[in-house]
C-alpha positions in Angstrom: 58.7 -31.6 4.2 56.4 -28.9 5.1 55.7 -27.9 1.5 55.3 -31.8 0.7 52.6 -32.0 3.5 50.8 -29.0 1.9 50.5 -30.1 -1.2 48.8 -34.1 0.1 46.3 -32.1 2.4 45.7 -29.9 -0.7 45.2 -33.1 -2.7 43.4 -34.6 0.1 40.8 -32.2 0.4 40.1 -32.0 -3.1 39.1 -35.1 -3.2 36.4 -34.9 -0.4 35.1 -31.9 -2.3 34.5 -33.7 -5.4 33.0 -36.5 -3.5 30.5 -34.0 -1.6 30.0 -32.3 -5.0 29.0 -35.9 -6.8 27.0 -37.1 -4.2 24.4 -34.0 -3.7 24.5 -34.2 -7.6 23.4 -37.6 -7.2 21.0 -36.7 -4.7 19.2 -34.3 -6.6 19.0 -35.9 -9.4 17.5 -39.1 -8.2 14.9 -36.3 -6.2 13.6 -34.6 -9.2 13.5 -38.1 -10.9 11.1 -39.2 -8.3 9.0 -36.1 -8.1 8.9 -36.3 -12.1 5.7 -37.7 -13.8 5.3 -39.6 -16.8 2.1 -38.8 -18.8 0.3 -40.3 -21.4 -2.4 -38.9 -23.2 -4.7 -38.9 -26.7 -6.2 -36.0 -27.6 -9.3 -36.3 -30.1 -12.2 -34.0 -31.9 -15.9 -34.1 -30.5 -16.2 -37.2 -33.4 -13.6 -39.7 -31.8 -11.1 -38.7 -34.6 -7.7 -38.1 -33.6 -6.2 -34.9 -33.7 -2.4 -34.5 -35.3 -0.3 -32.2 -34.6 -2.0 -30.7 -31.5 0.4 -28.5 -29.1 0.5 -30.2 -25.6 2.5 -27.8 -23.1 2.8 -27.5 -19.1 1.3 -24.5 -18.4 3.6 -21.6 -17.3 6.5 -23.7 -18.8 8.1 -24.6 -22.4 8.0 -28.0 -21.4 5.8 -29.3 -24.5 5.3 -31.8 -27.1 3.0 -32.5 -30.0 0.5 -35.5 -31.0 1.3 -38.0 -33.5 -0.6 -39.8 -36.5 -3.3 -41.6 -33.2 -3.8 -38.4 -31.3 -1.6 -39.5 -28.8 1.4 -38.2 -26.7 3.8 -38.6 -23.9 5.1 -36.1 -21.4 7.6 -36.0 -18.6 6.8 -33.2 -15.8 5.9 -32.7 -12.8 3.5 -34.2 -10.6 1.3 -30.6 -9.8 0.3 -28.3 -12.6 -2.1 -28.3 -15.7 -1.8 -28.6 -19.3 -2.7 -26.2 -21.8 -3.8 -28.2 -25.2 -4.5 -26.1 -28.0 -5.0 -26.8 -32.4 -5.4 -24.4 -35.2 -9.5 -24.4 -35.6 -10.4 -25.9 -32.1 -11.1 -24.1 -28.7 -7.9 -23.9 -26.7 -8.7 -26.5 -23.2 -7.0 -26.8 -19.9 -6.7 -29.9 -17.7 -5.1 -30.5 -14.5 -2.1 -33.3 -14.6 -2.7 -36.7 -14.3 -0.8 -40.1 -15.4 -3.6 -41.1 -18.1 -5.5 -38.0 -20.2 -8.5 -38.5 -22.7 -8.9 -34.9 -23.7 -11.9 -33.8 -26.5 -10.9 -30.8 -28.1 -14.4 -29.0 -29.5 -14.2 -26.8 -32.9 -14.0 -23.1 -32.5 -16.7 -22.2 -34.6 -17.3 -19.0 -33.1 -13.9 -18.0 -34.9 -14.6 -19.1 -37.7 -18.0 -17.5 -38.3 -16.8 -14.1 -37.2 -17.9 -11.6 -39.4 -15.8 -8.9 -40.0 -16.1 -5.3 -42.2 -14.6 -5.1 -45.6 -15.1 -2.4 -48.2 -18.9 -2.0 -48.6 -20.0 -5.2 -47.0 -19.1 -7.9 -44.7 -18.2 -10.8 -45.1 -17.5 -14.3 -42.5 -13.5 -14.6 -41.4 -13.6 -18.1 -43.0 -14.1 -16.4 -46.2 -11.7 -14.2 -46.6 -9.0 -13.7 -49.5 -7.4 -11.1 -48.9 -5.4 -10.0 -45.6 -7.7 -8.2 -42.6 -6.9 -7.5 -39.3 -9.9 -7.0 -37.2 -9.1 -4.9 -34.1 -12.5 -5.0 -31.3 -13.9 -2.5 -28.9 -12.3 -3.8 -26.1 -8.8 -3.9 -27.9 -9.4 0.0 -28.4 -10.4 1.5 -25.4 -7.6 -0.4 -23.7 -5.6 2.6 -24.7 -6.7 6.0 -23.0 -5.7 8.3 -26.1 -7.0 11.1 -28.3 -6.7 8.9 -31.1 -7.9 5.8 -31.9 -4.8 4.6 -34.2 -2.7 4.5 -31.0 -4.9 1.0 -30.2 -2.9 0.0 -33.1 0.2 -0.2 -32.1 1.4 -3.7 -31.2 -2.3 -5.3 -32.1 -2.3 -5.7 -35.8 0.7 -7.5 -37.8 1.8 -5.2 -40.7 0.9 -2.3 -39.2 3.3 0.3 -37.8 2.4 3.1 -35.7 4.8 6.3 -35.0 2.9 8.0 -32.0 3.8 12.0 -31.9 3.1 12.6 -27.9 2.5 16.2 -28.0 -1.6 17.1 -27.5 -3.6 17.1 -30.4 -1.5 15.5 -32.5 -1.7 12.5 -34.8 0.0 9.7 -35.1 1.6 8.4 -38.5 0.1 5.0 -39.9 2.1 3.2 -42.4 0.6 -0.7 -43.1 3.4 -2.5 -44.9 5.8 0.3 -45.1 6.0 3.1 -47.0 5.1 3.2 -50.9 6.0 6.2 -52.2 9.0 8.6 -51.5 7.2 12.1 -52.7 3.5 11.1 -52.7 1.9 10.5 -49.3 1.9 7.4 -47.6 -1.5 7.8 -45.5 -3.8 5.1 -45.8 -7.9 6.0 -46.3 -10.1 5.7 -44.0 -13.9 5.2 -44.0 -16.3 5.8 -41.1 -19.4 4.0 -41.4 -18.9 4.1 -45.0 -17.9 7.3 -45.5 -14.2 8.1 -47.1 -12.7 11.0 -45.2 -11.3 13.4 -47.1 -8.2 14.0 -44.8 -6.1 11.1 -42.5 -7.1 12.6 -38.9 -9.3 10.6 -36.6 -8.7 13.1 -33.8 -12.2 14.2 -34.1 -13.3 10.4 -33.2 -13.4 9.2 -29.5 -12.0 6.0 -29.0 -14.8 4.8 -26.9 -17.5 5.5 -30.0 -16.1 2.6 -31.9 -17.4 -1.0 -32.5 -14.6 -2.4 -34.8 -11.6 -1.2 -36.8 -10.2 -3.0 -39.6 -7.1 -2.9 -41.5 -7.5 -3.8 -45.8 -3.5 -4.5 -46.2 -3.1 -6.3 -49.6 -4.0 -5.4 -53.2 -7.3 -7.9 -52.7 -8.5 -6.2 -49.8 -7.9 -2.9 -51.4 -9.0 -2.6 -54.7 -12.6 -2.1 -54.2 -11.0 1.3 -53.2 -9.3 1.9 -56.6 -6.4 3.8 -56.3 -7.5 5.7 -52.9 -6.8 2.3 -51.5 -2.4 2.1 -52.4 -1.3 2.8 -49.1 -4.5 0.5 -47.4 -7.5 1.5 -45.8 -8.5 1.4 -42.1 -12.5 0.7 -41.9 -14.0 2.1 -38.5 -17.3 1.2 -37.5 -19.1 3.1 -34.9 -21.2 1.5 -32.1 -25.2 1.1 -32.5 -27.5 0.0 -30.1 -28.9 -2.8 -28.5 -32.5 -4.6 -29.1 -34.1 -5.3 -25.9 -32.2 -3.2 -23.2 -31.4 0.5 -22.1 -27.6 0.7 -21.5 -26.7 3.8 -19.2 -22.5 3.8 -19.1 -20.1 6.0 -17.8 -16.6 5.9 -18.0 -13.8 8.2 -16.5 -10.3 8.6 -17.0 -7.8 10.6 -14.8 -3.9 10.1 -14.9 -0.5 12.3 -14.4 2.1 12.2 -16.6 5.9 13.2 -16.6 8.6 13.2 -18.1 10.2 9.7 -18.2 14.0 10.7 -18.1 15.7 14.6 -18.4 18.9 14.8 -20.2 21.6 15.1 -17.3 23.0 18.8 -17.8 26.1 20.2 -16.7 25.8 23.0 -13.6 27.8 26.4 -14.1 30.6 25.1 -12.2 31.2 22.2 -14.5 30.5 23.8 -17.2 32.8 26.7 -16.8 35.8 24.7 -17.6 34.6 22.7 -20.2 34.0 25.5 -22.2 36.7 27.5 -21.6 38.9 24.2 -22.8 37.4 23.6 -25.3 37.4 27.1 -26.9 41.2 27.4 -25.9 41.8 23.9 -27.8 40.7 25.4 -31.4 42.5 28.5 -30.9 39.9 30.4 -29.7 39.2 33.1 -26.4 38.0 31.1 -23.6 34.0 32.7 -22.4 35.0 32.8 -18.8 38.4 33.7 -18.2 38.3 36.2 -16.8 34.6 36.3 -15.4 32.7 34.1 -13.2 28.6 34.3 -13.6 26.3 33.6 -11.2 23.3 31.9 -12.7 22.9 28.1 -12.6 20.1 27.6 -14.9 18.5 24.3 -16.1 16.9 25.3 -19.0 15.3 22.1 -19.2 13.2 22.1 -16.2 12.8 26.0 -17.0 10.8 24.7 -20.0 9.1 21.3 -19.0 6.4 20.9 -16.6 7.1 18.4 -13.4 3.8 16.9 -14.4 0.3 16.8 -16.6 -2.9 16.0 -15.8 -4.6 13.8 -18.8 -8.6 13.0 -18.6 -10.8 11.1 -20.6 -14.9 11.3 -20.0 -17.1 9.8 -21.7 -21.3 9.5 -21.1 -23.3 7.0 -23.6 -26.6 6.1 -23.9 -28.1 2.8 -26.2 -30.9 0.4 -26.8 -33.6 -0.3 -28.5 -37.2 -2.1 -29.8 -38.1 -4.7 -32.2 -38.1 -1.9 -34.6 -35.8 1.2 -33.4 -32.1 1.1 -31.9 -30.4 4.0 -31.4 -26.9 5.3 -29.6 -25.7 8.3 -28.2 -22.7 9.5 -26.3 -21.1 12.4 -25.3 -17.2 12.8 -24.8 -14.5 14.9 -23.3 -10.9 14.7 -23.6 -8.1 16.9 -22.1 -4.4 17.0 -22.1 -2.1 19.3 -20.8 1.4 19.4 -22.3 4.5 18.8 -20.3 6.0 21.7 -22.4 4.6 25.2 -20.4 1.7 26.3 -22.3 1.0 24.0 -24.3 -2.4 21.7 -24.0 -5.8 20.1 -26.3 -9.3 20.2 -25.3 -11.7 18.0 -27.2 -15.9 17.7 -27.0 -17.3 15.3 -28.6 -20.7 14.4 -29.5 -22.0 11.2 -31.7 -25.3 9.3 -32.9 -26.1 6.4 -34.5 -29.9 5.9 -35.3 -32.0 3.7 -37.3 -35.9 2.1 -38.1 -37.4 -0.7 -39.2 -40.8 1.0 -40.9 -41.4 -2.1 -42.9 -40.5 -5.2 -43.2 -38.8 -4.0 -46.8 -37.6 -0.6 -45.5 -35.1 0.5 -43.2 -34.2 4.2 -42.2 -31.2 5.4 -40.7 -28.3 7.9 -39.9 -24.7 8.6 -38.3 -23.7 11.7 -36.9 -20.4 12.4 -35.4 -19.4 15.8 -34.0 -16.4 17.5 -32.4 -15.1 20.6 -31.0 -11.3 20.8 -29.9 -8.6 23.2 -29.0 -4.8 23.0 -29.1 -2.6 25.9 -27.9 1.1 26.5 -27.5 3.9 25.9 -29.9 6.6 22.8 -29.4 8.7 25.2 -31.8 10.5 27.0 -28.8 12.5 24.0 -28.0 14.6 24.1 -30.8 18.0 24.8 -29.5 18.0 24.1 -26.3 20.5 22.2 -25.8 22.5 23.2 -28.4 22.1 27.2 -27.0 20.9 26.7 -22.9 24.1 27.2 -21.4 23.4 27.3 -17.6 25.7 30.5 -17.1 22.6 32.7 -18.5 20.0 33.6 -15.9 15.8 33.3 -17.4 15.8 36.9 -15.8 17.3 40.5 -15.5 17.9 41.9 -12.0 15.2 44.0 -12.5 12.8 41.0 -13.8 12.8 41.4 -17.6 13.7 38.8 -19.3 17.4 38.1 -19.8 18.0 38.0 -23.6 21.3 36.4 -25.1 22.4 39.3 -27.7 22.0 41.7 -25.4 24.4 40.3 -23.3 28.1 41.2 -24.0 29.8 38.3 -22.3 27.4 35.6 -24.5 26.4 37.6 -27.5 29.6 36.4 -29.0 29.1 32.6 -28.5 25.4 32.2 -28.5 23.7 32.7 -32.1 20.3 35.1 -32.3 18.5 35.7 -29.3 18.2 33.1 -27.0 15.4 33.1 -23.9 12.9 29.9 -24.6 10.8 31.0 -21.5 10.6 34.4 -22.8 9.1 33.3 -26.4 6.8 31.0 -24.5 5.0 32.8 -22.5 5.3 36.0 -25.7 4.0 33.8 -27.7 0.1 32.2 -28.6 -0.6 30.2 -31.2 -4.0 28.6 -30.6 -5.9 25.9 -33.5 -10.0 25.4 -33.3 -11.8 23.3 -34.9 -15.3 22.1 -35.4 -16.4 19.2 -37.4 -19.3 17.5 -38.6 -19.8 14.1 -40.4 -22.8 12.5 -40.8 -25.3 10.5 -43.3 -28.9 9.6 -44.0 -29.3 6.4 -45.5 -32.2 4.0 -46.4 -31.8 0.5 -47.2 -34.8 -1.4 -49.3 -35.7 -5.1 -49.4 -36.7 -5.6 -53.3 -36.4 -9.5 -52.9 -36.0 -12.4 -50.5 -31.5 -11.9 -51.2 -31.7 -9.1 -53.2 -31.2 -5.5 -51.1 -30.9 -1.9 -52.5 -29.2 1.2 -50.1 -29.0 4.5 -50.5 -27.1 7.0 -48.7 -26.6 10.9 -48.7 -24.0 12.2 -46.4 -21.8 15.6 -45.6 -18.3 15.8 -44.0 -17.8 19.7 -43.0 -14.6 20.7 -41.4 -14.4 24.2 -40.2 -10.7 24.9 -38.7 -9.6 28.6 -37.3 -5.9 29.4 -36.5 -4.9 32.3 -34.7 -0.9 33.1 -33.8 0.5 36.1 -32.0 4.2 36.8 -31.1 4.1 39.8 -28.8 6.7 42.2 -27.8 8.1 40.6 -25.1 9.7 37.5 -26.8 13.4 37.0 -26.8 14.0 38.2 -30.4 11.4 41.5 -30.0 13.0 42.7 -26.8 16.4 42.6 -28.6 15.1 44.6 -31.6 13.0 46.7 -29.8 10.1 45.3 -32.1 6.5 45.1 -32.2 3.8 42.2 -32.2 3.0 40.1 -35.4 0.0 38.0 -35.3 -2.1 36.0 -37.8 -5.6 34.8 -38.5 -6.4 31.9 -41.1 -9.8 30.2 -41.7 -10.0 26.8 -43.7 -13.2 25.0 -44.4 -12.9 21.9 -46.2 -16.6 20.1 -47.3 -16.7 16.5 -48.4 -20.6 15.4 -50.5 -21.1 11.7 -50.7 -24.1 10.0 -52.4 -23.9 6.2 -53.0 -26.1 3.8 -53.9 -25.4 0.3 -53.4 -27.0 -3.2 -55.1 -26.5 -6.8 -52.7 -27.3 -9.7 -53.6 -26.6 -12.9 -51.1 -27.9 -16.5 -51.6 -26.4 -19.7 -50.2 -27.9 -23.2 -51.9 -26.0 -26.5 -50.9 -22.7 -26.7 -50.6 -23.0 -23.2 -53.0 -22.1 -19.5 -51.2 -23.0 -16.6 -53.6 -22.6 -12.8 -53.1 -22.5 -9.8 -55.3 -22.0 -5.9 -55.1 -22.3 -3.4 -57.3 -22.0 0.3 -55.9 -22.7 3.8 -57.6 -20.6 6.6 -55.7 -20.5 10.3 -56.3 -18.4 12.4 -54.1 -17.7 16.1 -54.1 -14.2 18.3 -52.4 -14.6 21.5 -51.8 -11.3 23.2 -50.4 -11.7 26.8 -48.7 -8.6 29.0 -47.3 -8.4 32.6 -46.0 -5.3 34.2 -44.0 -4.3 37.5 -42.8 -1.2 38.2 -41.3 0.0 41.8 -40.2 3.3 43.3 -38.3 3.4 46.4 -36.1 0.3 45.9 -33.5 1.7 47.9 -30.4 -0.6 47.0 -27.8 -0.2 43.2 -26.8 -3.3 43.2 -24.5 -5.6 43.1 -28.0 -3.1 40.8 -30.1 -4.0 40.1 -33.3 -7.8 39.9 -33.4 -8.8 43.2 -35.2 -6.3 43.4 -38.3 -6.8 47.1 -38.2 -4.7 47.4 -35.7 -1.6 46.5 -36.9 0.7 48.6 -39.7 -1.8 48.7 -42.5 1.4 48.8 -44.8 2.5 45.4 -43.5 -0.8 43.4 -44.1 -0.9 40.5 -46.4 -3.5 38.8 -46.8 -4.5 35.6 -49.4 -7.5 32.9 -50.4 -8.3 30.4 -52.4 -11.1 27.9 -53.4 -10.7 24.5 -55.9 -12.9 21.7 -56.0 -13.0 18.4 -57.7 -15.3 15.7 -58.3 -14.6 11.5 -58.1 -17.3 9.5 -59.6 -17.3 5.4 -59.1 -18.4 2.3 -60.6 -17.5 -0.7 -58.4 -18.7 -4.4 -58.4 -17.6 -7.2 -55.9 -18.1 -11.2 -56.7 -17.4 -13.5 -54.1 -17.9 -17.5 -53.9 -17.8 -20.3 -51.9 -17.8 -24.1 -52.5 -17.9 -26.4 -49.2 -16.4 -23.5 -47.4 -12.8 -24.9 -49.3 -12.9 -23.4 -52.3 -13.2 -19.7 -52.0 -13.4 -17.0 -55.6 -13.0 -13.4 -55.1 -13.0 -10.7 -58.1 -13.2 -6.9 -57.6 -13.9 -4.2 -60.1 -13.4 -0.4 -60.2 -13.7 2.7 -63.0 -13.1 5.9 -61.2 -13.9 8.6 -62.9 -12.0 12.2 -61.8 -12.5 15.7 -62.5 -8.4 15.8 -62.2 -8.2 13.4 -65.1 -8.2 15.0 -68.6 -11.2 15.4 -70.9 -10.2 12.0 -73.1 -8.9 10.1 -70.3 -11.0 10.5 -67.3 -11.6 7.1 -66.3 -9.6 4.6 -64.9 -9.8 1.0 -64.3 -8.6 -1.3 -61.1 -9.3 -4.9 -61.1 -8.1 -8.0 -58.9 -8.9 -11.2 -58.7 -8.1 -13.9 -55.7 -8.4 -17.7 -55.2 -8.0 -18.9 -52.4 -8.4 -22.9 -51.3 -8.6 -24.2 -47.4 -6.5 -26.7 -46.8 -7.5 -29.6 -44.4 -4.9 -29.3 -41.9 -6.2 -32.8 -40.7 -5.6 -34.3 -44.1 -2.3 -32.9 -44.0 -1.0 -34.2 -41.4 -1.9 -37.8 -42.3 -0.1 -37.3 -45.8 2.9 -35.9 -44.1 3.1 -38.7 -41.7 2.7 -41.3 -44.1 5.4 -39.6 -46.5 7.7 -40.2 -43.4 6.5 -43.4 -42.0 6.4 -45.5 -45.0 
C-alpha cells in the first residue's frame, strides 16, 4: 500500500513539474515575442537605385539578412540596438533600429582610387591584374619589433610568416608556400626601388616606413624576371610633408618572459625514475647506492626571469612648395631571455627631394644602421635531454661542476655537460654597419611623358668575432686552451637605372607605359682567421698572434657578377571595366654563358570588372522567372 502511494505522489508530482516547466516556457516565449521588433527597410545608392544583395546585420549579433531585387528587406530583432549595413564598393553605414529604414548607401571611392606600389610604378587599386596586398604605416608600427616582416603576420592573405624570437634575428617569409626544395624560397625585396642583394630588413626600423606591398602571382612578378619566383615585398620609406614641420617622438618600453617552463622533475623524483628505468633494460641503476645533494633546474639556471625590450625612435619632416624632406633617428634594444644573449640597433634614415624646375626634380634616400648581437642560443642543445637535476652548476670550491669529470655521471651523461659554464666561457659577438642609399633625378620631357634616373650603392660591412675560453665545460675537462675567431664580410650592391613613363588618359581611354634600363653590380668580400691555443682569456682572440701560430688557419675570397635589364610595362583601361596588362623582361647575367646570356620573361593579364549590380539583377531574374 505504501509502495502504491509512492509511486501516485511520484506520478503526481511529475506532473506539476511539467506543468510549471510549460508554463514559464510559455511565458518567456510570449516575452521575448513582445519585446521583438519587426523591421522593414530599403536600402539604395546616392542615385535612388536599389542596391541587391547588401548585408543587413544587428550589430554585435549574427542576426542578419540580405536585400532583394527592390533594395528591400525585413528583420526580426530587438527593439534597442543598431544595424550595420555594408556592400562590396560602398561605404559601410550604421543606423540605430527603427520599425521603417530608408538607408543611402554612398560609394567608397576612396577605395577604389587608392594607389598603391607595384614594380617601378604605381598604379590605382581599381586597376590592378595581378594580386597585391598593401599593408599601411599604421598596420606596421602596430607591432613593436626589430623587423618589419613581423607586421606581416596575420595582415596579408597568402602570406606566412615563421617569427624566430631570439634578438637579431629574422623571420622566414614564404608568400604562397614554398617553391623550391634546394633553391631558396626568399622573396626580393626593394626599398625605394632599390633590389637588396640579401633577404634581411633588420637594418630597417619599422617606424621609417610609408607602405609595404606584397607582388604574389606571376603578373605581379614578372617585371622582376626571375628574381621575382618566390614574390617580391616592395617597401616604401616615409617622405615629408608640404606645408607643415612634424616634430614626433615615439617610445617603447616592455618586459618579457618566458610564457611557460617545461615542468621538470626535482632530485627526489627523479632518483627513482631513473634508477627504474635503468634496472628495466638490464642495466646498473645511477643511484643505488648513492644519494646526491643538488636539486638543480637547469632551466631556470639558463633563462632569464625577464627582459627588458625598447624601441626609440625621433623623426623630423616637412616641407615647401618646392623641398620636402624627412629624417629620423632610431634605437632598438632587446635583451635575450637566454643569459647573455641580447641586440642593439642604431638607426639613422633620410629621404630628400627638390623641385628646381618645373621639368626637374632632384632627390635621394639614405638609410643607415649600426647593430650588435651577442651570445649564442647554441648552449641549449641538450638540456633536457642531459640536465639531470642530481648535478650541482658548481664545485664546493666554486668551479664549475663538469659532467665527465664526475664518476657517479660520467657514465650516463655523454661529453661534458655544464650549460652555464659554456655560457658565460663563451662570446660570440656579430656587428654590422650598413649603408643604402640613391641619388636620383626625374625630368619632365613632355606634358605625360617623364624620364628618371637613378645611381645608388648598398654597402654592407659585417664583423664576427667568437671566443671559447678556458673555462667552458669541455676545456675544463681537457685541460685546454682558448679558440677564438675573427671574420670580416663586405658585400657591395651598384645600381643605375634609368626609367621612361609615359601616362595619358582621353575619354573613356587609360594609357600607361614603362620601359626601364637597369645595371646592377655584386661584389662579395670574405676574410676569417681562426686560431687554437691563446692562454690568456683576459685578451681573447683579438690579436691572432697570440694564439699557437701552428694552429692558425686562415681563408678569403672575392667573386662578383653583373645583371643587366631590359623591362617594359603596358597597361590599359577602357571605362575602368576592361583592364590589359602585359609585362616584358630580358635579363642579361654575367652567370649565364657567353652564347646564352640573355633570358626572356613575359606575362600577359586581362582582367574585366564585373558589375556586381548587373549581376545580381540577372541572377534574380534567372530564379524569378
Amino acid at each position: 500500500m505504501k509502495k502504491n502511494q509512492l509511486d501516485w505522489l511520484s506520478w503526481e508530482w511529475l506532473i506539476k513539474v511539467m506543468f510549471l516547466l510549460f508554463f514559464s516556457i510559455g511565458t518567456t516565449h510570449t516575452t521575448w515575442a513582445q519585446s521583438q521588433l519587426k523591421i522593414t527597410g530599403n536600402v539604395v545608392d546616392t542615385q535612388g537605385e536599389p542596391i541587391i544583395g547588401a548585408s543587413v546585420v544587428v550589430k554585435g549579433t549574427s542576426n542578419g539578412t540580405i536585400t532583394d531585387f527592390e533594395g528591400n528587406f525585413q528583420l526580426n530583432t530587438e527593439k534597442k540596438g543598431s544595424l550595420v549595413i555594408s556592400y562590396i564598393g560602398y561605404v559601410t553605414k550604421e543606423v540605430t533600429i527603427k520599425p521603417t529604414l530608408k538607408i543611402v548607401l554612398a560609394e567608397d571611392t576612396k577605395a577604389l582610387d587608392e594607389v598603391v606600389v607595384v614594380g617601378y610604378g604605381t598604379q590605382k587599386k581599381s586597376d590592378l591584374t595581378g594580386s597585391v596586398t598593401s599593408v599601411k604605416a599604421a598596420e606596421i608600427t602596430a607591432v613593436t619589433s626589430n623587423n618589419p616582416l613581423e607586421s606581416l603576420q596575420g595582415r596579408a592573405p597568402g602570406v606566412a610568416v615563421f617569427t624566430n624570437n631570439a634578438p637579431g634575428e629574422s623571420p622566414i617569409l614564404r608568400i604562397r608556400g614554398a617553391g623550391s626544395i634546394q633553391s631558396g624560397n626568399d622573396p626580393l625585396y626593394v626599398v625605394d626601388g632599390f633590389p637588396l642583394m640579401n633577404g634581411s630588413l633588420n637594418d630597417i626600423n619599422p617606424a621609417d616606413i610609408a607602405s609595404m606591398e606584397i607582388l604574389k602571382d606571376a603578373s605581379s612578378t614578372a617585371i622582376y624576371g626571375s628574381r621575382g619566383a618566390n614574390g617580391v615585398v616592395l617597401i616604401t620609406t616615409k617622405s615629408g610633408s608640404t606645408g607643415r614641420k612634424n616634430l614626433s617622438v615615439n617610445a617603447s618600453f616592455g618586459i618579457q618572459s618566458a610564457a611557460r617552463l617545461v615542468d621538470l622533475l626535482e632530485t627526489n623524483q627523479f632518483i627513482p625514475y631513473i634508477n627504474e628505468a635503468y634496472e628495466n633494460r638490464g642495466g646498473q641503476a645511477p643511484f643505488k647506492h648513492y644519494t646526491p645533494t643538488a636539486n638543480t633546474d637547469w632551466q631556470r639556471e639558463a633563462i632569464e626571469k625577464s627582459a627588458i625590450v625598447q624601441n626609440y625612435t625621433v623623426s623630423l619632416d616637412g616641407g615647401s612648395e618646392n623641398t620636402n624632406y624627412m629624417m629620423s633617428l632610431g634605437y632598438y634594444s632587446q635583451d635575450g631571455l637566454v643569459k647573455n644573449v641580447g641586440y642593439d640597433k642604431l638607426t639613422l634614415h633620410s629621404n630628400l627631394n627638390h623641385n628646381f624646375t618645373d621639368w626637374l626634380t632632384i632627390g635621394s634616400h639614405i638609410q643607415m644602421a649600426y647593430s650588435e648581437k651577442d651570445g649564442n642560443n647554441d648552449v641549449m642543445t641538450g638540456l633536457f635531454q642531459r640536465g639531470w637535476p642530481t648535478m650541482p652548476v658548481y664545485n664546493e670550491d666554486g668551479s664549475y661542476y663538469v659532467s665527465s669529470l664526475d664518476p657517479i655521471h660520467s657514465s650516463y651523461i655523454e661529453g661534458n655537460f655544464n650549460p652555464i659554464a659554456d655560457i658565460n666561457g663563451t662570446t660570440a659577438t656579430n656587428s654590422s654597419f650598413r649603408a643604402l642609399g640613391d641619388i636620383y633625378a626625374e625630368f619632365q620631357l613632355l606634358k605625360n611623358l617623364k624620364f628618371k634616373t637613378t645611381w645608388g650603392a648598398d654597402i654592407n660591412n659585417i664583423r664576427k668575432y667568437s671566443y671559447t675560453s678556458s673555462q667552458t665545460a669541455t676545456n675544463i675537462a681537457t685541460n685546454g686552451t682558448g679558440a677564438g675567431n675573427n671574420a670580416y664580410h663586405r658585400n657591395i650592391t651598384k645600381l643605375t637605372e634609368n626609367m621612361l613613363t609615359y601616362n595619358n588618359t582621353w575619354g573613356n581611354h587609360r594609357f600607361s607605359a614603362t620601359g626601364v634600363y637597369s645595371w646592377q653590380e655584386y661584389t662579395y668580400e670574405d676574410m676569417s682567421m681562426s686560431a687554437t691555443g691563446f692562454e690568456n682569456d683576459a685578451t681573447g682572440a683579438w690579436d691572432m698572434t697570440l694564439g699557437d701560430r701552428n694552429s692558425l688557419n686562415y681563408e678569403s675570397t672575392k667573386y662578383s657578377n653583373k645583371l643587366i635589364s631590359l623591362t617594359a610595362r603596358f597597361t590599359y583601361a577602357y571605362k575602368d571595366k576592361y583592364l590589359l596588362t602585359a609585362t616584358g623582361r630580358y635579363d642579361g647575367s654575367s652567370r649565364f654563358g657567353d652564347y646564352w646570356w640573355l633570358a626572356h620573361f613575359s606575362r600577359f593579364c586581362h582582367l574585366q570588372i564585373i558589375d556586381i549590380q548587373q549581376y545580381y539583377e540577372t541572377m534574380y531574374r534567372d530564379t524569378n522567372p
